[in-house]
C-alpha positions as CSV (number, residue, x, y, z in Angstrom):
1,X,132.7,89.8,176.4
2,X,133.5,89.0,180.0
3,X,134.6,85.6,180.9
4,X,134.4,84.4,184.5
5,X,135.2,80.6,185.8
6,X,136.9,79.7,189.4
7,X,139.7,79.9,188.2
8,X,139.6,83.2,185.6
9,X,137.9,86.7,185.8
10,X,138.3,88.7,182.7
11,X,136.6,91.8,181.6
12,X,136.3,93.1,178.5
13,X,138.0,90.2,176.1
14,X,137.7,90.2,172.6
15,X,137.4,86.8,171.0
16,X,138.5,86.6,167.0
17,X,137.0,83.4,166.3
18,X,138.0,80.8,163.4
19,X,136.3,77.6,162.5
20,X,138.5,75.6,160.3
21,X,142.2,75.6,158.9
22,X,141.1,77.3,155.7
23,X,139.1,80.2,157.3
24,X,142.4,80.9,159.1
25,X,144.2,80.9,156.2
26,X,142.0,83.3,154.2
27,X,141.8,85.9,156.7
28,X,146.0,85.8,156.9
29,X,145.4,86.2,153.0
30,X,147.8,89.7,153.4
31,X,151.0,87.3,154.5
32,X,153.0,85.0,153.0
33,X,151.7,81.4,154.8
34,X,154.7,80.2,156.8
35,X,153.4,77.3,158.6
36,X,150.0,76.7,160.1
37,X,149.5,74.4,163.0
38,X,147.4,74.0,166.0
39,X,147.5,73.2,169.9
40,X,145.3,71.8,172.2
41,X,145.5,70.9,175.5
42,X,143.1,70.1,178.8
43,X,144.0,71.6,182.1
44,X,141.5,71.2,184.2
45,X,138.4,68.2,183.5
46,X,135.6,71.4,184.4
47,X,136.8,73.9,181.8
48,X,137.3,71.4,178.7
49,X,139.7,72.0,175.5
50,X,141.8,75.2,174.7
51,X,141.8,74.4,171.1
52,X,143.4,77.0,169.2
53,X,144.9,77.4,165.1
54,X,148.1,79.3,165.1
55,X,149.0,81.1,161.6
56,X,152.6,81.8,161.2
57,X,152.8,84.6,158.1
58,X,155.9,86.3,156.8
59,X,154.8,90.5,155.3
């Protein structure tokens, strides 16, 4: 995928998407859950939310 907005110009990203908290959690299945959280935050009003789940796993 290529993303490309005024203020980014990426080529070639790869995206790992995950809908909800227990999706995330099933496809960490191989670690031991440590914590599980989120962030989110709004930098410019033309490019919207940068939602993303963090996963925190111990091997």
């Amino acid at each position: 995928m290529d993303i490309s907005t005024p203020r980014l110009n990426v080529k070639d990203y790869y995206v790992n998407f995950t809908e909800t908290k227990e999706e995330l959690i099933d496809k960490f299945s191989m670690f031991n859950k440590v914590h599980v959280g989120y962030y989110d935050a709004m930098y410019r009003e033309d490019e919207g939310s940068d939602f993303h789940w963090t996963f925190i796993g111990q091997k």
